[in-house]
DOMAR-543424 format. One record per residue: chain; x, y, z of N, C-alpha, C, O in turn. Coordinates in nm, 2 decimals. Layout:
BEGIN
+-------+--------+--------+--------+--------+---------+--------+--------+--------+--------+--------+--------+--------+
: kette :  neast : nnorth :    nup : caeast : canorth :   caup :  ceast : cnorth :    cup :  oeast : onorth :    oup :
+-------+--------+--------+--------+--------+---------+--------+--------+--------+--------+--------+--------+--------+
:     A :      X :      Y :      Z :      X :       Y :      Z :      X :      Y :      Z :      X :      Y :      Z :
...
+-------+--------+--------+--------+--------+---------+--------+--------+--------+--------+--------+--------+--------+
***
This chain:
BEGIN
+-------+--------+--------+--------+--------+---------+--------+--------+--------+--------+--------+--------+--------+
: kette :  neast : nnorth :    nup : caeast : canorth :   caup :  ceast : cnorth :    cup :  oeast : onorth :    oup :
+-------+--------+--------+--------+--------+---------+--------+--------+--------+--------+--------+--------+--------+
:     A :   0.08 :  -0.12 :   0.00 :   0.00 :    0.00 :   0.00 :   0.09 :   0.13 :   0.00 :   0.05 :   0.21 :  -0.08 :
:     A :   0.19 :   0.16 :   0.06 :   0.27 :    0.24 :   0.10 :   0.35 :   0.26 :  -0.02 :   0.37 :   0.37 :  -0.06 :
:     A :   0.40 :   0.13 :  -0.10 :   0.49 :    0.17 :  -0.25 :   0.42 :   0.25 :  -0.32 :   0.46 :   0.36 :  -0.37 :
:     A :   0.27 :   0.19 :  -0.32 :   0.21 :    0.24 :  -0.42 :   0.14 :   0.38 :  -0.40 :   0.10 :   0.44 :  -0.50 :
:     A :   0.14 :   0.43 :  -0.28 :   0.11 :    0.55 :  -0.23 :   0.27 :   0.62 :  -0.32 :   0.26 :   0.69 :  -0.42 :
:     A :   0.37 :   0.60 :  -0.28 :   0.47 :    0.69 :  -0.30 :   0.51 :   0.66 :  -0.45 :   0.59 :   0.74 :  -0.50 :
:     A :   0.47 :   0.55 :  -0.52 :   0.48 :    0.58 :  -0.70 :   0.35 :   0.69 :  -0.74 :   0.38 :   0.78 :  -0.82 :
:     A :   0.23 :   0.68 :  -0.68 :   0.18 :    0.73 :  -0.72 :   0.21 :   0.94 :  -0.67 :   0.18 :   1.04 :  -0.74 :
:     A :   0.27 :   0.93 :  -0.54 :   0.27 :    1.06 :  -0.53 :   0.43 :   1.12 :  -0.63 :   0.48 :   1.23 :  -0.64 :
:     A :   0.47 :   1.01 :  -0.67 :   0.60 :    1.05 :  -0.76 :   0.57 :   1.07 :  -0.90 :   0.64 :   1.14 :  -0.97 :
:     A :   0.44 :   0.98 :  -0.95 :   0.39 :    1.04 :  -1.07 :   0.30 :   1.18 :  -1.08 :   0.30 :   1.25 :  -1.18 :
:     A :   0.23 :   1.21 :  -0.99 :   0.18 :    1.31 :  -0.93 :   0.30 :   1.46 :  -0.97 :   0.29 :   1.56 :  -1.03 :
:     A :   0.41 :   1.38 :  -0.90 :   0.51 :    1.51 :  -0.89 :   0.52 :   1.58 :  -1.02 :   0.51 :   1.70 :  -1.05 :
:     A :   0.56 :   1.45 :  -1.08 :   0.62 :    1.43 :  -1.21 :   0.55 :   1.51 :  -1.33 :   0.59 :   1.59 :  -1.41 :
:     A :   0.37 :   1.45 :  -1.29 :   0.29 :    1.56 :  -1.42 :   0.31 :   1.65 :  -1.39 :   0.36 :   1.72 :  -1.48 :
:     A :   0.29 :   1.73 :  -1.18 :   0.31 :    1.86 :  -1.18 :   0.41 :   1.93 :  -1.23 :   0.40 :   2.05 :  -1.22 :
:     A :   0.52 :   1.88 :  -1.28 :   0.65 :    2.00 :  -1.33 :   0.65 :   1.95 :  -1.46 :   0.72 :   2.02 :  -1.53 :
:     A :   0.59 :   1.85 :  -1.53 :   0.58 :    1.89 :  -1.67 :   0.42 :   2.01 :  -1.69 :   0.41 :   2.08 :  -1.79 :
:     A :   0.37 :   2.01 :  -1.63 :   0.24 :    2.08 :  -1.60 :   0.30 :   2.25 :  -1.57 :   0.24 :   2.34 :  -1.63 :
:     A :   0.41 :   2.28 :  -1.48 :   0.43 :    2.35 :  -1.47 :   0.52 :   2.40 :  -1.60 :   0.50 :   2.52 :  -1.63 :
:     A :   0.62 :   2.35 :  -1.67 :   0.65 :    2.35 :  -1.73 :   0.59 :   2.45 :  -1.87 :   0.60 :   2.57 :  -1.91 :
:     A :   0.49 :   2.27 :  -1.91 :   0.36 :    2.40 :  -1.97 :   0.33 :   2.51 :  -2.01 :   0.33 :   2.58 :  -2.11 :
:     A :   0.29 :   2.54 :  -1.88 :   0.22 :    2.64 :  -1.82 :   0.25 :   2.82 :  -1.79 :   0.19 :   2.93 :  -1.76 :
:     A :   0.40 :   2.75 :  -1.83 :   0.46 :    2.92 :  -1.79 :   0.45 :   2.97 :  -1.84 :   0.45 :   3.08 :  -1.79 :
:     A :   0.45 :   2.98 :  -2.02 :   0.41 :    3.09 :  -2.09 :   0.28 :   3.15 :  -2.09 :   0.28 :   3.26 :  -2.15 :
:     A :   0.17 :   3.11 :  -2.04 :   0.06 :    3.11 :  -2.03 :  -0.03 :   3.16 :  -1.90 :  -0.15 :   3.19 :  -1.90 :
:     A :   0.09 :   3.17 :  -1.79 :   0.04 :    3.19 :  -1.64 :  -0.06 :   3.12 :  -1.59 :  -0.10 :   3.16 :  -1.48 :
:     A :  -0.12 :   3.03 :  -1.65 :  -0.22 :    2.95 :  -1.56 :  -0.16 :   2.81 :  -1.49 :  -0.11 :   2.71 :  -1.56 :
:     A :  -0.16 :   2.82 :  -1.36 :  -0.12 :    2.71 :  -1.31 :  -0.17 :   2.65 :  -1.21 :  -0.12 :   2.61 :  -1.11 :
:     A :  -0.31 :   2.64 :  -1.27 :  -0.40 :    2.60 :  -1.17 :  -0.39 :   2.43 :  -1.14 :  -0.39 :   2.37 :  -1.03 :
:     A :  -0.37 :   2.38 :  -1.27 :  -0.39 :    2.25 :  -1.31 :  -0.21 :   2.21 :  -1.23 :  -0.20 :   2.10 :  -1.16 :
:     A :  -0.11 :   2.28 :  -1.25 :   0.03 :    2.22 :  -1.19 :   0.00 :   2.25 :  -1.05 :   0.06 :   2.17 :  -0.99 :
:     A :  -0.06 :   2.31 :  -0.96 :  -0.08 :    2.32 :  -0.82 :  -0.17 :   2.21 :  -0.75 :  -0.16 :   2.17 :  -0.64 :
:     A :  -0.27 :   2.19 :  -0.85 :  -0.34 :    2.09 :  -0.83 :  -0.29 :   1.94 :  -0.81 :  -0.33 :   1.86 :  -0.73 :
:     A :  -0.18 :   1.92 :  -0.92 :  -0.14 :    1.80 :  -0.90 :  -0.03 :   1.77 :  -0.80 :   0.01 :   1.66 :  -0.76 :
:     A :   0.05 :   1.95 :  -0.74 :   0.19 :    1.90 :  -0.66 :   0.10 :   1.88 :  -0.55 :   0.14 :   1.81 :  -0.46 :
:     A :  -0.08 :   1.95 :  -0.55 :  -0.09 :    1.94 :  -0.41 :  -0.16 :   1.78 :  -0.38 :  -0.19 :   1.74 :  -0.27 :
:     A :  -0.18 :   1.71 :  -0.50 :  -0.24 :    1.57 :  -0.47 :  -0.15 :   1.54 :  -0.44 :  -0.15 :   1.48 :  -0.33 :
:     A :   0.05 :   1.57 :  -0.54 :   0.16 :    1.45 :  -0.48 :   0.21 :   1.46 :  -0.34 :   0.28 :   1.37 :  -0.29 :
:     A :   0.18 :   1.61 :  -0.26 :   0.25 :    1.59 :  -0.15 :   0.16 :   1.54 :  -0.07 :   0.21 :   1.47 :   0.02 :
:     A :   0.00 :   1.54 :  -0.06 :  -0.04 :    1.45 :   0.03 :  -0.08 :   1.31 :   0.01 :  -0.16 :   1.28 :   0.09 :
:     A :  -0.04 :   1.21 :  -0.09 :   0.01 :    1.09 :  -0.12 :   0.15 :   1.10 :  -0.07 :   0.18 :   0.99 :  -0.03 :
:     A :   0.21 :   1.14 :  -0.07 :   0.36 :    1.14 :  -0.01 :   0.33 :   1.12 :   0.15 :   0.33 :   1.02 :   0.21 :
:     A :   0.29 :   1.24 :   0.20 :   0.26 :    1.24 :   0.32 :   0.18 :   1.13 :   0.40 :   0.19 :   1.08 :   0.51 :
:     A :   0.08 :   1.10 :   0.32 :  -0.01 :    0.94 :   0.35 :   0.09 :   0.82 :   0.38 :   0.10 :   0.77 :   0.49 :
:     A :   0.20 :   0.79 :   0.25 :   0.29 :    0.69 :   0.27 :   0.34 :   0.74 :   0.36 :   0.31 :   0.63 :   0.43 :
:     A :   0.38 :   0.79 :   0.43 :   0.50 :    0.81 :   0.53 :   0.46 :   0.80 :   0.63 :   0.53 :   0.75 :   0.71 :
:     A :   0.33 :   0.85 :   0.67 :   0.22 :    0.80 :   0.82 :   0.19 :   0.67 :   0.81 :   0.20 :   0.62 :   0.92 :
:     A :   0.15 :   0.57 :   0.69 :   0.14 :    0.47 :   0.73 :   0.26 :   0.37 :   0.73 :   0.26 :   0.26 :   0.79 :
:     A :   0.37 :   0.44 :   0.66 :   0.50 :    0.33 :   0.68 :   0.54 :   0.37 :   0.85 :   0.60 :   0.29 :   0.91 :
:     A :   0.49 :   0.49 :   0.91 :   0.57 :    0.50 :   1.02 :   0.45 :   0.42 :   1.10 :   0.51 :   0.38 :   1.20 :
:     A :   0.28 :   0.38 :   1.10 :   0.22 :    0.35 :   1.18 :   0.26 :   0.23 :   1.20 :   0.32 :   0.20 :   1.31 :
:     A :   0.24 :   0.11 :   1.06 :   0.34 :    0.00 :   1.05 :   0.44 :  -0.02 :   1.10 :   0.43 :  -0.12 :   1.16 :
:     A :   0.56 :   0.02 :   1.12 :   0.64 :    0.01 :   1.18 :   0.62 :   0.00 :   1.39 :   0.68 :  -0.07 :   1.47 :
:     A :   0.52 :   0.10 :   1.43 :   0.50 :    0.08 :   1.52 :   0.45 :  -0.04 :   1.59 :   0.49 :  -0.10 :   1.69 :
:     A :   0.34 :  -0.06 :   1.48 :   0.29 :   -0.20 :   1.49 :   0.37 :  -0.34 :   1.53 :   0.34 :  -0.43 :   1.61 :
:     A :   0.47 :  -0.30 :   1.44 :   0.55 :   -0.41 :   1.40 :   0.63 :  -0.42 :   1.57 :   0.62 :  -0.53 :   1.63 :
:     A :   0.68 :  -0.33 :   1.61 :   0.73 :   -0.32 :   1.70 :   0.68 :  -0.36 :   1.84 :   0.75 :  -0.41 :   1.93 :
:     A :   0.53 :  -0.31 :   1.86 :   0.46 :   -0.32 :   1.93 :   0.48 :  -0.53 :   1.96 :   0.51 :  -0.60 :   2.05 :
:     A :   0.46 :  -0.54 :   1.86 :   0.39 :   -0.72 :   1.85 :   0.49 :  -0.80 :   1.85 :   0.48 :  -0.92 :   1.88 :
:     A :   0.63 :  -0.73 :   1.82 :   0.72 :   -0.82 :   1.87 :   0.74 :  -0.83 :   2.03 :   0.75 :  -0.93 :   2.09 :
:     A :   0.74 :  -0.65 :   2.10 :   0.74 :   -0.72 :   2.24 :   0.60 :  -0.78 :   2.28 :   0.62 :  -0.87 :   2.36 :
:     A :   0.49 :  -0.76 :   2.27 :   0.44 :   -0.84 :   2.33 :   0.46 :  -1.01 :   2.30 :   0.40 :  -1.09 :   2.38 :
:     A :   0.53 :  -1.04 :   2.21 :   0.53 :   -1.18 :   2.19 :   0.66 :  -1.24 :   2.28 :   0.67 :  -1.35 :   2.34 :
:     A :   0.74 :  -1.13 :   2.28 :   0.84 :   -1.15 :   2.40 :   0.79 :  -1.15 :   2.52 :   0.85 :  -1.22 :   2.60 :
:     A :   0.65 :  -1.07 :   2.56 :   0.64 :   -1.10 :   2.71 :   0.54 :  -1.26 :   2.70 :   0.55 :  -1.34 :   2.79 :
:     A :   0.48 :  -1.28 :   2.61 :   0.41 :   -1.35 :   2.63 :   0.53 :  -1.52 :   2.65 :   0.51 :  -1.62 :   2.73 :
:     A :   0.64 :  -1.50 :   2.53 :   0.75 :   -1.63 :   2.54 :   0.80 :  -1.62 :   2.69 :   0.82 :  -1.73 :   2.74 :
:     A :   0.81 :  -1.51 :   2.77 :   0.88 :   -1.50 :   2.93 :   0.76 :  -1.59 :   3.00 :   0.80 :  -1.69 :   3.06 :
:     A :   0.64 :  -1.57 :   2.99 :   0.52 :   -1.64 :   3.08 :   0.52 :  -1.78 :   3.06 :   0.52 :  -1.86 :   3.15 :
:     A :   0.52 :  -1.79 :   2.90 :   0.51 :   -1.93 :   2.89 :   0.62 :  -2.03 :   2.98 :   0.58 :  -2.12 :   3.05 :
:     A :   0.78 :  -1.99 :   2.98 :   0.87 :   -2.01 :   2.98 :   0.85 :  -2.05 :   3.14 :   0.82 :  -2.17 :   3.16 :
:     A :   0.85 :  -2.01 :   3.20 :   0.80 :   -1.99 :   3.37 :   0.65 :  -1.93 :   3.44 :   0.61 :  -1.82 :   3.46 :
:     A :   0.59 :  -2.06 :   3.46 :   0.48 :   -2.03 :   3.48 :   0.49 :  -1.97 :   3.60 :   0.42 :  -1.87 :   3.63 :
:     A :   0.57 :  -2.03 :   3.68 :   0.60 :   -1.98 :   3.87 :   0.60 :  -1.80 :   3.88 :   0.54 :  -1.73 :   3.97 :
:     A :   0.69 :  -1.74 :   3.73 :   0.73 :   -1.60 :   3.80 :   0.55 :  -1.54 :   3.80 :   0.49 :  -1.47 :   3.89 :
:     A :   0.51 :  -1.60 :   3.66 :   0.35 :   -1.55 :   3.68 :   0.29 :  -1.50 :   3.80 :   0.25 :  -1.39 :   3.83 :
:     A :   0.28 :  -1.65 :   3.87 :   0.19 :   -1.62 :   3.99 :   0.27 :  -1.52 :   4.09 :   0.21 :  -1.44 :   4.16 :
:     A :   0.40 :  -1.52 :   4.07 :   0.45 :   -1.46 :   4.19 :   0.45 :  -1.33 :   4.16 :   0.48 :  -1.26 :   4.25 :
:     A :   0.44 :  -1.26 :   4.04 :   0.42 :   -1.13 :   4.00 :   0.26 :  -1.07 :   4.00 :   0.23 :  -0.97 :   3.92 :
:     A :   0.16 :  -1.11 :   4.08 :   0.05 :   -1.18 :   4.13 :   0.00 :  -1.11 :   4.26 :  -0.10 :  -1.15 :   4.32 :
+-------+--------+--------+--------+--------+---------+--------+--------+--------+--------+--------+--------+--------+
***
Protein backbone atom coordinates (compact mmCIF):
# COMPACT_ATOMS: atom_id res chain seq x y z
CA UNK A 1 0.00 0.00 0.00
CA UNK A 2 2.74 2.42 1.01
CA UNK A 3 4.89 1.72 -2.49
CA UNK A 4 2.06 2.40 -4.21
CA UNK A 5 1.12 5.50 -2.30
CA UNK A 6 4.73 6.90 -3.02
CA UNK A 7 4.84 5.78 -7.02
CA UNK A 8 1.76 7.26 -7.17
CA UNK A 9 2.73 10.57 -5.33
CA UNK A 10 6.02 10.55 -7.57
CA UNK A 11 3.88 10.35 -10.71
CA UNK A 12 1.78 13.14 -9.29
CA UNK A 13 5.09 15.06 -8.86
CA UNK A 14 6.24 14.32 -12.12
CA UNK A 15 2.90 15.59 -14.18
CA UNK A 16 3.10 18.61 -11.85
CA UNK A 17 6.45 20.01 -13.30
CA UNK A 18 5.76 18.86 -16.68
CA UNK A 19 2.37 20.78 -16.01
CA UNK A 20 4.30 23.53 -14.71
CA UNK A 21 6.50 23.53 -17.34
CA UNK A 22 3.65 23.96 -19.74
CA UNK A 23 2.18 26.43 -18.24
CA UNK A 24 4.61 29.17 -17.90
CA UNK A 25 4.13 30.89 -20.89
CA UNK A 26 0.55 31.08 -20.28
CA UNK A 27 0.45 31.90 -16.39
CA UNK A 28 -2.19 29.46 -15.64
CA UNK A 29 -1.20 27.12 -13.06
CA UNK A 30 -4.03 26.04 -11.70
CA UNK A 31 -3.91 22.50 -13.05
CA UNK A 32 0.33 22.17 -11.88
CA UNK A 33 -0.81 23.21 -8.23
CA UNK A 34 -3.43 20.94 -8.26
CA UNK A 35 -1.36 18.05 -8.98
CA UNK A 36 1.92 19.03 -6.60
CA UNK A 37 -0.90 19.39 -4.09
CA UNK A 38 -2.37 15.67 -4.70
CA UNK A 39 1.56 14.49 -4.82
CA UNK A 40 2.50 15.92 -1.55
CA UNK A 41 -0.40 14.50 0.30
CA UNK A 42 0.07 10.86 -1.24
CA UNK A 43 3.61 11.41 -0.05
CA UNK A 44 2.65 12.38 3.24
CA UNK A 45 -0.14 9.41 3.51
CA UNK A 46 2.90 6.89 2.67
CA UNK A 47 5.03 8.12 5.27
CA UNK A 48 2.21 7.95 8.22
CA UNK A 49 1.42 4.68 7.25
CA UNK A 50 4.98 3.31 6.76
CA UNK A 51 5.74 5.03 10.16
CA UNK A 52 2.16 3.46 11.81
CA UNK A 53 3.41 0.02 10.50
CA UNK A 54 6.38 0.11 11.76
CA UNK A 55 5.02 0.82 15.24
CA UNK A 56 2.85 -1.95 14.93
CA UNK A 57 5.46 -4.08 14.00
CA UNK A 58 7.28 -3.23 17.02
CA UNK A 59 4.62 -3.21 19.27
CA UNK A 60 3.87 -7.22 18.49
CA UNK A 61 7.23 -8.17 18.70
CA UNK A 62 7.38 -7.20 22.37
CA UNK A 63 4.39 -8.38 23.26
CA UNK A 64 5.31 -11.84 21.91
CA UNK A 65 8.36 -11.52 24.02
CA UNK A 66 6.35 -11.00 27.09
CA UNK A 67 4.15 -13.53 26.28
CA UNK A 68 7.50 -16.28 25.39
CA UNK A 69 8.80 -15.01 29.28
CA UNK A 70 5.20 -16.36 30.75
CA UNK A 71 5.05 -19.32 28.92
CA UNK A 72 8.74 -20.14 29.83
CA UNK A 73 7.95 -19.91 33.66
CA UNK A 74 4.83 -20.30 34.78
CA UNK A 75 5.95 -19.85 38.70
CA UNK A 76 7.34 -16.03 37.96
CA UNK A 77 3.47 -15.48 36.80
CA UNK A 78 1.91 -16.22 39.91
CA UNK A 79 4.49 -14.58 41.89
CA UNK A 80 4.23 -11.29 39.97
CA UNK A 81 0.55 -11.80 41.29
Amino acid sequence: MRIFLFVLSIVSLLLATRQFSISEQTGQFKGALFLLLIGIQLLVTAALISEHREERTKKSATSEEKRERIGANPTDVNASR
